[in-house]
C-alpha positions as CSV (number, residue, x, y, z in Angstrom):
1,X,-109.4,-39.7,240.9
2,X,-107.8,-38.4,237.7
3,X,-105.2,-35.4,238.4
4,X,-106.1,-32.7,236.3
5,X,-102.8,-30.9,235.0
6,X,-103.6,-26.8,235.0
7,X,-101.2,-25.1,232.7
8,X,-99.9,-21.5,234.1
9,X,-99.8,-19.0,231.4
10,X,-96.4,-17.2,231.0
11,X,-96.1,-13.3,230.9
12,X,-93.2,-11.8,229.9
13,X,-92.1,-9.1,232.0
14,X,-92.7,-5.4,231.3
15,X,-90.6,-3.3,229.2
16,X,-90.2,-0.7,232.4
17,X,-89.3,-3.7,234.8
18,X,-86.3,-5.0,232.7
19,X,-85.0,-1.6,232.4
20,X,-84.9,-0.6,235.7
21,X,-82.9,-3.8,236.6
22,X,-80.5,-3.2,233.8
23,X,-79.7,0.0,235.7
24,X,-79.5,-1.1,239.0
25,X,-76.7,-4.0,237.5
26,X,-75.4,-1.1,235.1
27,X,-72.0,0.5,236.7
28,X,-72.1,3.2,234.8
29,X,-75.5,4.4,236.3
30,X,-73.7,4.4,240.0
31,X,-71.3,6.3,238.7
32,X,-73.3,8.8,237.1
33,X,-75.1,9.2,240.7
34,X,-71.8,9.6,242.4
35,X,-70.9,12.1,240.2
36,X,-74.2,13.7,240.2
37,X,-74.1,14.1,244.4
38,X,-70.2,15.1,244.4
39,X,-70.6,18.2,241.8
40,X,-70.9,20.5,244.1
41,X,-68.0,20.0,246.0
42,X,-65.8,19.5,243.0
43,X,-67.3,22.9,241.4
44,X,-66.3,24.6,245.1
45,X,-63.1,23.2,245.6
46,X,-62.1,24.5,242.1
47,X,-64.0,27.7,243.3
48,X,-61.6,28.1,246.2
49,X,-58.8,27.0,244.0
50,X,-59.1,30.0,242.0
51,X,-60.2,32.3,244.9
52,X,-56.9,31.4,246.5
53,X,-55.1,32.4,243.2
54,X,-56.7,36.1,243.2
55,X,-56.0,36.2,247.0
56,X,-52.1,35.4,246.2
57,X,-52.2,37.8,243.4
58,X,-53.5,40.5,245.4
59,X,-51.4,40.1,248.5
60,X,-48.3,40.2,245.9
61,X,-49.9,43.5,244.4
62,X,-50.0,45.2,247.6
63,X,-46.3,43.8,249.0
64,X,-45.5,46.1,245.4
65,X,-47.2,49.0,246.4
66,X,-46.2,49.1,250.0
67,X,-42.1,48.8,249.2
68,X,-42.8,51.5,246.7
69,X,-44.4,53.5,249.3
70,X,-41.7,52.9,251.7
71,X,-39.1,54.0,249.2
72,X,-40.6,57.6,248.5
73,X,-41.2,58.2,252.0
74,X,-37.9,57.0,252.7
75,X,-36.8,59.9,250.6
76,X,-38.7,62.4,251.8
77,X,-37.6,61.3,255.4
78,X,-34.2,61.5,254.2
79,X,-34.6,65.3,252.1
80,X,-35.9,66.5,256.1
81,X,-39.8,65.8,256.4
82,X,-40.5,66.5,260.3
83,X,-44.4,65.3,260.4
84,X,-45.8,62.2,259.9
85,X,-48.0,63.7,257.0
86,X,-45.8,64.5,255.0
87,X,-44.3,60.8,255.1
88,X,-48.0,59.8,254.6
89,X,-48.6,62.1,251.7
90,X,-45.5,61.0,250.1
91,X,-46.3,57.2,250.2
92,X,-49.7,58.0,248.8
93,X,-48.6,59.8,245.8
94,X,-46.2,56.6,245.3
95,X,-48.8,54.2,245.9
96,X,-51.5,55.9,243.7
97,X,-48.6,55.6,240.6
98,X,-48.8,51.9,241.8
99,X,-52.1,50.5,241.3
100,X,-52.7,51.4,245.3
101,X,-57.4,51.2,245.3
102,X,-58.9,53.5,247.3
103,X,-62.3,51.3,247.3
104,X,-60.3,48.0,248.7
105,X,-57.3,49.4,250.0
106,X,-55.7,51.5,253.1
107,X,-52.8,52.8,254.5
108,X,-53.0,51.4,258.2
109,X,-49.0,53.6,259.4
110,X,-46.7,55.3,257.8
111,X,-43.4,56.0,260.2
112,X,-40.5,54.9,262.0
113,X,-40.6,51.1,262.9
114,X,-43.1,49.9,265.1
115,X,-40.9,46.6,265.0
116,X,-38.1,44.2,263.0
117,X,-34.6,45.1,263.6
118,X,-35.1,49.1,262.9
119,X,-37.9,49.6,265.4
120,X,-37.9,53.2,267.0
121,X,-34.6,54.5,264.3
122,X,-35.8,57.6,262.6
123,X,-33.5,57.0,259.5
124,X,-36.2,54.0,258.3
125,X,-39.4,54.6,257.5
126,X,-42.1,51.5,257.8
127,X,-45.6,51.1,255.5
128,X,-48.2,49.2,256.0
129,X,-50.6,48.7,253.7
130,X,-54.3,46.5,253.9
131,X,-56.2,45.5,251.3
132,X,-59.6,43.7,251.4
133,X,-60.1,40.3,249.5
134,X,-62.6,39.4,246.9
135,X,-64.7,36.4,248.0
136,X,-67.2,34.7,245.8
137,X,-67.1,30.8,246.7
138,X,-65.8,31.1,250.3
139,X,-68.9,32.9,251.0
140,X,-70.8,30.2,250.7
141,X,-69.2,28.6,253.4
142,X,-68.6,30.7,255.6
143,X,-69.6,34.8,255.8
144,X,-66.4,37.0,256.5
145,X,-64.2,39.5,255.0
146,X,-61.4,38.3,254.5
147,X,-58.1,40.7,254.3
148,X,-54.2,41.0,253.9
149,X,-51.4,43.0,255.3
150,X,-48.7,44.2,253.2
151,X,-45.7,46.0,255.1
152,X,-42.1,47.0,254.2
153,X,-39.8,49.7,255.6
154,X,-36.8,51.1,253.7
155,X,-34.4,53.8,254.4
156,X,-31.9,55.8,252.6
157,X,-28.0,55.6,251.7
158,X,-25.4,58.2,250.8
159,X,-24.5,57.9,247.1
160,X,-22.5,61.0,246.9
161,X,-19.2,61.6,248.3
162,X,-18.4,65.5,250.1
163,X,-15.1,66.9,250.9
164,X,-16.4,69.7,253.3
165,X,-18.7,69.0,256.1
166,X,-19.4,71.3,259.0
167,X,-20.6,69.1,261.7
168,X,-22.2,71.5,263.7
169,X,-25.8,71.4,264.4
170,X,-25.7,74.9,265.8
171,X,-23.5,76.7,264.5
172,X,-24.3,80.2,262.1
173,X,-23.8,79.5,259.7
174,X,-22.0,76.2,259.6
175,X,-19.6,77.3,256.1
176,X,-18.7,80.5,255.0
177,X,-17.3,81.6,251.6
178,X,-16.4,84.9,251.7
179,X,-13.7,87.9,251.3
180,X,-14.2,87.2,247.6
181,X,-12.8,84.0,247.1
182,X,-12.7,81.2,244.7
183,X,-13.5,77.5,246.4
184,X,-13.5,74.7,243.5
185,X,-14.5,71.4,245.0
186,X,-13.7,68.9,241.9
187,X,-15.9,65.6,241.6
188,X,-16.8,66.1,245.6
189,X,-20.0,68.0,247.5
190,X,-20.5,70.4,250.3
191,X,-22.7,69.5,253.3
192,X,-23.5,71.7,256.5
193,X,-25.2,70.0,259.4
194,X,-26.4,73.0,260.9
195,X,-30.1,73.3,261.6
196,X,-30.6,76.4,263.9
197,X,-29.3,78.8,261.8
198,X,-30.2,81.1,259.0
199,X,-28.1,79.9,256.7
200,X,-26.2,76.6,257.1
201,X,-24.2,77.8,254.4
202,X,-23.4,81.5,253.5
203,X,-21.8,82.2,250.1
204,X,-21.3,86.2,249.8
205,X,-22.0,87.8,246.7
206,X,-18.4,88.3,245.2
207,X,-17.7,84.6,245.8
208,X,-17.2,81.9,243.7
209,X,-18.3,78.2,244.8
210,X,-18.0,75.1,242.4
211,X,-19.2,71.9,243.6
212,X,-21.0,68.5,243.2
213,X,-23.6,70.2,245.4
214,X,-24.4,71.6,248.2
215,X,-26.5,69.4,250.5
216,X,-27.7,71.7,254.1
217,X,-29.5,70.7,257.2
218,X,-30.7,74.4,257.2
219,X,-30.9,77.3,254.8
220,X,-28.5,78.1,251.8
221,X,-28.0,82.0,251.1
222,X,-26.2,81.6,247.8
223,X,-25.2,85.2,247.1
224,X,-25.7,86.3,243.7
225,X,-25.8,83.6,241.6
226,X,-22.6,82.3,243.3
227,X,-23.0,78.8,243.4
228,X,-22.5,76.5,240.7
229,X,-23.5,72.6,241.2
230,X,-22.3,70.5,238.3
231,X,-23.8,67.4,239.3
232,X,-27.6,68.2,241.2
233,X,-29.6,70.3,239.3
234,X,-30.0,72.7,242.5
235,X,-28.8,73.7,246.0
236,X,-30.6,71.3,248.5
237,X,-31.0,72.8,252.0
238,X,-33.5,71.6,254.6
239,X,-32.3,67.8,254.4
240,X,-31.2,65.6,257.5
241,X,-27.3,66.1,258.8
242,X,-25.3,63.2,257.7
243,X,-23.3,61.4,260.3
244,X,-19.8,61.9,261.6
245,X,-17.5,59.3,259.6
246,X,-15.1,58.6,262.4
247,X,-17.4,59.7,265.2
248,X,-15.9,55.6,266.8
249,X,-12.3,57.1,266.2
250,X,-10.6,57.6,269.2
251,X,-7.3,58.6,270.2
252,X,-3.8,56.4,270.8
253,X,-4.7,54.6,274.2
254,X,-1.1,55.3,274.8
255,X,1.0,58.1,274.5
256,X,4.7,56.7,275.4
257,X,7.3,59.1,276.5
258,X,7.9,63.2,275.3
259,X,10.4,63.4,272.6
260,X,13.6,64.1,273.0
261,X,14.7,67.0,272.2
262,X,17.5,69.9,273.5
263,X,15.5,73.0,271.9
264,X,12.8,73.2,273.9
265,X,11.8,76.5,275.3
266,X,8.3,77.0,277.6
267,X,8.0,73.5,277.6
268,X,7.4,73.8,273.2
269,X,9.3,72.0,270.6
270,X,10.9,75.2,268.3
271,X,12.8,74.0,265.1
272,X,14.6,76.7,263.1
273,X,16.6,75.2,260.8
274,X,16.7,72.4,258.5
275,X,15.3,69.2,260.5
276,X,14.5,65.5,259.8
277,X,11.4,64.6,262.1
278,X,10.6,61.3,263.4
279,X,6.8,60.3,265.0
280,X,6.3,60.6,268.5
281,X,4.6,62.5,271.3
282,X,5.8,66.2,271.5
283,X,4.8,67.1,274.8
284,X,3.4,71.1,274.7
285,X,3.3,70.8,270.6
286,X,5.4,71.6,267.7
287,X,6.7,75.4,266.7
288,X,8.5,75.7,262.9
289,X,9.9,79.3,262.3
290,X,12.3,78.7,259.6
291,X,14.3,76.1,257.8
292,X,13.3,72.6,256.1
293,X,12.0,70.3,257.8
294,X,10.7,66.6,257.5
295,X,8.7,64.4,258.8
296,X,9.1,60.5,258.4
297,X,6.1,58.7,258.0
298,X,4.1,57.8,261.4
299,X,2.2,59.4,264.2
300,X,2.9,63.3,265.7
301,X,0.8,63.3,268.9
302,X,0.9,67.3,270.2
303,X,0.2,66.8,273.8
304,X,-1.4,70.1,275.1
305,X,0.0,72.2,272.4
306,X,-0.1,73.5,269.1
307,X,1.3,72.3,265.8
308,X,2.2,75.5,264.4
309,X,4.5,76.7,261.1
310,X,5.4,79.7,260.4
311,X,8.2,80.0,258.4
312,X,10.4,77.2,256.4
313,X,9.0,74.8,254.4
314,X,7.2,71.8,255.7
315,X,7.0,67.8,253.6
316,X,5.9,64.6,255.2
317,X,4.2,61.6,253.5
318,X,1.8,58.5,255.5
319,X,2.1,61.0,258.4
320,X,-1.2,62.3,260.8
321,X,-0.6,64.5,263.1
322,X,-3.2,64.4,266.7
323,X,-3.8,66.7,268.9
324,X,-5.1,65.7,272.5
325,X,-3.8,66.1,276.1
326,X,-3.0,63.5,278.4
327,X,-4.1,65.5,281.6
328,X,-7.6,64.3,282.4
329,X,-10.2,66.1,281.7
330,X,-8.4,66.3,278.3
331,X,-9.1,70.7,278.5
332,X,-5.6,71.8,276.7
333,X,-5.9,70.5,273.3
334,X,-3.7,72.7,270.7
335,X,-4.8,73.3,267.4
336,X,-3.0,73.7,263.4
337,X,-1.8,76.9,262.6
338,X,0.1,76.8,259.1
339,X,0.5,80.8,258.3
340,X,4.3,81.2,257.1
341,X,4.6,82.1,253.4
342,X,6.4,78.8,252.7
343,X,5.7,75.6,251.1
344,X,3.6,72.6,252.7
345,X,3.3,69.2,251.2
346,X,1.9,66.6,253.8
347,X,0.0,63.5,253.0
348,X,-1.7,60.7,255.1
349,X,-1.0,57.4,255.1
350,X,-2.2,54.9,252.8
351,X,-4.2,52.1,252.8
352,X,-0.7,49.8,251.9
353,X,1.7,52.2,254.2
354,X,2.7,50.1,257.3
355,X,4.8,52.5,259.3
356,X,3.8,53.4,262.8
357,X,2.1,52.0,265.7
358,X,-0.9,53.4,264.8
359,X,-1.2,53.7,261.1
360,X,-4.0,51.3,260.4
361,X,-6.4,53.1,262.7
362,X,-5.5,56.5,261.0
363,X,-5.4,55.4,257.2
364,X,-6.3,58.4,255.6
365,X,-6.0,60.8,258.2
366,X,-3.9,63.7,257.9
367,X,-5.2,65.8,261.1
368,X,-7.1,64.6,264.2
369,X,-8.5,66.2,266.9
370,X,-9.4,65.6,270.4
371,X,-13.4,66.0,270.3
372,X,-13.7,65.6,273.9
373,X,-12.6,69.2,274.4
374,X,-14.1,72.3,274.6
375,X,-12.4,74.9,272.6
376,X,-11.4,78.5,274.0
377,X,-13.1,81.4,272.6
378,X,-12.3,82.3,269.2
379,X,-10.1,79.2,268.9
380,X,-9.5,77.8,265.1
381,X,-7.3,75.7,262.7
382,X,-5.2,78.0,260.7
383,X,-4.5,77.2,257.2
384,X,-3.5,80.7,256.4
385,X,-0.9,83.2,254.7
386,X,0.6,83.0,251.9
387,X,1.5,79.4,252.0
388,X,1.1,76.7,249.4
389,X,-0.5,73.7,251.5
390,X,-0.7,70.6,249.4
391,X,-2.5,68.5,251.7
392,X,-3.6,65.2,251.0
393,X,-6.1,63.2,253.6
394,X,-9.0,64.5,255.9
395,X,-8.6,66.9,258.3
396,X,-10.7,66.2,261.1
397,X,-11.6,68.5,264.1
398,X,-14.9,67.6,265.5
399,X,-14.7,70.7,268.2
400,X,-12.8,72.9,266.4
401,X,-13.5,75.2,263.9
402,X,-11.6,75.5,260.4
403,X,-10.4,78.6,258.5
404,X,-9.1,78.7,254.7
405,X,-7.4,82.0,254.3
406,X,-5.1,81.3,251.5
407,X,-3.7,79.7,248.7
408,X,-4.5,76.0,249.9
409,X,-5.4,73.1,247.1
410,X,-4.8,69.5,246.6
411,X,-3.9,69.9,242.7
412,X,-1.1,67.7,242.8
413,X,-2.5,64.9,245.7
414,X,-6.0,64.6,244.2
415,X,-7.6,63.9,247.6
416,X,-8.7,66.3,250.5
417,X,-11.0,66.0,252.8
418,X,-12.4,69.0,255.8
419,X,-14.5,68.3,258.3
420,X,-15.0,70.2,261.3
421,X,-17.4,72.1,263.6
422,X,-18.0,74.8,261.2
423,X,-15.6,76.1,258.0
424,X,-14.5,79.1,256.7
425,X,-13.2,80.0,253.1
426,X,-11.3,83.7,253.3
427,X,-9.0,82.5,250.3
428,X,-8.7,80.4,247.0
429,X,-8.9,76.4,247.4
430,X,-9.0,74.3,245.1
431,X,-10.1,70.8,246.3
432,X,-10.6,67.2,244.9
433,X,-12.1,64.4,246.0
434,X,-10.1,61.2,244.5
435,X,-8.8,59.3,248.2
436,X,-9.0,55.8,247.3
437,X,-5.9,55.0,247.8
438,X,-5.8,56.7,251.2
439,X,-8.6,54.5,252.9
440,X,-10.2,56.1,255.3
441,X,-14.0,56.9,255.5
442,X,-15.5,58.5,252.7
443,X,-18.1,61.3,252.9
444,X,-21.5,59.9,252.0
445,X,-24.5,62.2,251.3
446,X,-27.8,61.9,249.5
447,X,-31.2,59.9,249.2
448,X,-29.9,56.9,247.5
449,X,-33.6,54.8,248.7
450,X,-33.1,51.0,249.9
451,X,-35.5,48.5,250.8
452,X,-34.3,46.6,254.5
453,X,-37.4,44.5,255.3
């Protein structure tokens, strides 16, 4: 049988087929899909890129407003707010002046430190702020409302110096100008601690008082226009008390022996006549009726007595004179009574003046006096008479009170410092502030704000 050959015709493949095999074999097309699939998650992971930047911006915002807050009510803490609203209203207006958004934002506390290393100390003030975040991506995601804390706390530091401070929180008032007297503090303020009384400071109406300024716990009764401040623009009362500069200061832990001495009468050191002092302990204190006398540079520790001049004429430079008692309870402290008509020059020691067992612990102090005592009625340091005291250094008596009754002034020395339980101005003083080279601690008052945490 004959084979038959059938021939197949040949058709080309569609247009459509070829195409679609060309893609499947086409890289670029895979790609394409890959891209195509992953958009989304590109476009929200740059979404949350730039969330994350607003987020950053905004928590920076807020850590801005909230040490601004923390600053004015630092201040306001400092110039003697008492309630937590007026911290609060204080940190508002502050935070308003700072871009602070009433529709996003809240003050969560405004007070002393709930924590850090300040927590519970009423000389710091903490803010915290929140603020709610804008979410556009994230939400996507996940629903929530997201949020940020901002906190800071700042307090205040004394940027002006005083020479006259009247630590006394009771007393009424705490300083006194009066009897028509002159009191010129140069380049130096006045501050009274005293918060119970009237007047913290009372200036009578015939009186003259020239200061940096006057800076009171309480009120200020500043007579008839007798007050002049050269370097505030007013009198400020109502403000916290300051601290006591040499509240760690103690006395010598030893006393040694009683000075020698052959003119001793009721136990008391009398001098009469021209004398060359050196430092010791003068058991039952120190009398000088006449003559001129001089102390050597060092320590003068009355034990349960007085130092008291009056007559002769008194000079003594890197000297401090303390009074304490060595019985215990210490309840026979003497006190300073200058009141002759003669001539007083006494300075402290210096920051470079080595003499002394004691010197560097008393660098700038002139007088010191026992505060663990309780004075006897009445009981004051004299500075009094017709004397000129040139007196250069502080004169500290914590429990005492202080009384200016004549011509006293640092003119010459440039540095003098008075602090005591409360002080009194019966006379002329002219006072100036310039102790550097005395050491010492200086007076600091004021609302100088600083950010801590």
């Amino acid at each position: 049988m004959k084979k038959t050959n059938i021939a197949i015709p040949h058709t080309a493949p569609s247009k459509g087929k070829v195409l679609s095999k060309r893609f499947v074999r086409n890289d670029r097309g895979a790609i394409a899909i890959m891209f195509a699939l992953m958009m989304p998650f590109i476009l929200g992971v740059i979404g949350l890129g730039v969330e994350a930047g607003m987020w950053f911006k905004d928590r920076r915002e807020l850590q801005s407003i909230a040490d601004s807050a923390s600053i004015s009510a630092a201040v306001e803490n400092a110039y003697g707010a008492s309630t937590t609203s007026e911290l609060t209203a204080a940190a508002q207006v502050e935070a308003n002046l700072n871009g602070f958004d009433a529709t996003k934002d809240t003050i969560v506390y405004v007070g002393t430190p709930q924590s850090g290393a300040y927590i519970d100390d009423a000389d710091y003030v903490e803010v915290r702020l929140s603020r709610t975040l804008t979410t556009i991506v994230s939400q996507v995601f996940k629903t929530f409302d997201p949020s940020t804390i901002a906190r800071a706390v700042a307090s205040t530091t004394g940027d002006k110096e005083a020479c006259v401070l009247a630590l006394s929180s009771t007393a009424s008032p705490g300083v006194t100008i009066s009897g028509n007297s002159t009191v010129n503090l140069t380049n130096c303020g006045l501050v009274a601690n005293s918060t119970t009384a009237s007047y913290s400071v009372d200036v009578c109406n015939n009186c003259s008082l020239t200061t940096d300024c006057v800076w009171a716990s309480g009120g200020i009764n500043e007579g008839l226009n007798s007050i002049t401040s050269t370097v505030c623009d007013d009198v400020i009362p109502n403000v916290d008390p300051i601290a006591d500069p040499y509240v760690a200061l103690d006395v010598p832990a030893s006393f040694g022996s009683c000075a020698p001495n052959t003119a001793m009468t009721g136990g008391q050191y009398i001098i009469s006549s021209n004398t060359t002092l050196s430092e010791g302990r003068y058991c039952q204190g120190l009398k000088i009726t006449n003559g001129t006398v001089t102390l050597n540079a060092g320590t003068y520790i009355m034990d349960s007595g007085d130092f008291n001049m009056t007559g002769g004429n008194l000079s003594g430079s890197g000297v401090t004179i303390i009074l304490t008692s060595s019985t215990s309870p210490a309840n026979d402290t003497g006190a300073v009574s200058i009141t002759g008509n003669g001539n007083v020059n006494l300075s402290a020691p210096t920051e470079n003046d080595t003499t002394g067992t004691v010197t560097g612990d008393y660098q700038g102090i002139l007088v010191y006096q026992d505060r663990n005592v309780s004075p006897p009625p009445n009981a004051k340091n004299k500075f009094s008479g017709g004397s000129t005291a040139e007196l250069a250094g502080a004169i500290y008596t914590p429990s005492y009170d202080i009384e200016f009754t004549g011509g006293n002034d640092t003119s010459s020395t440039g540095c003098m410092m008075l602090i005591g339980d409360s002080i009194t101005f019966n006379g002329d003083a002219d006072m100036e502030n310039d102790c550097t080279a005395y050491g010492g601690n200086s007076l600091l008052y004021g609302a100088s704000p600083r950010l801590v945490e």
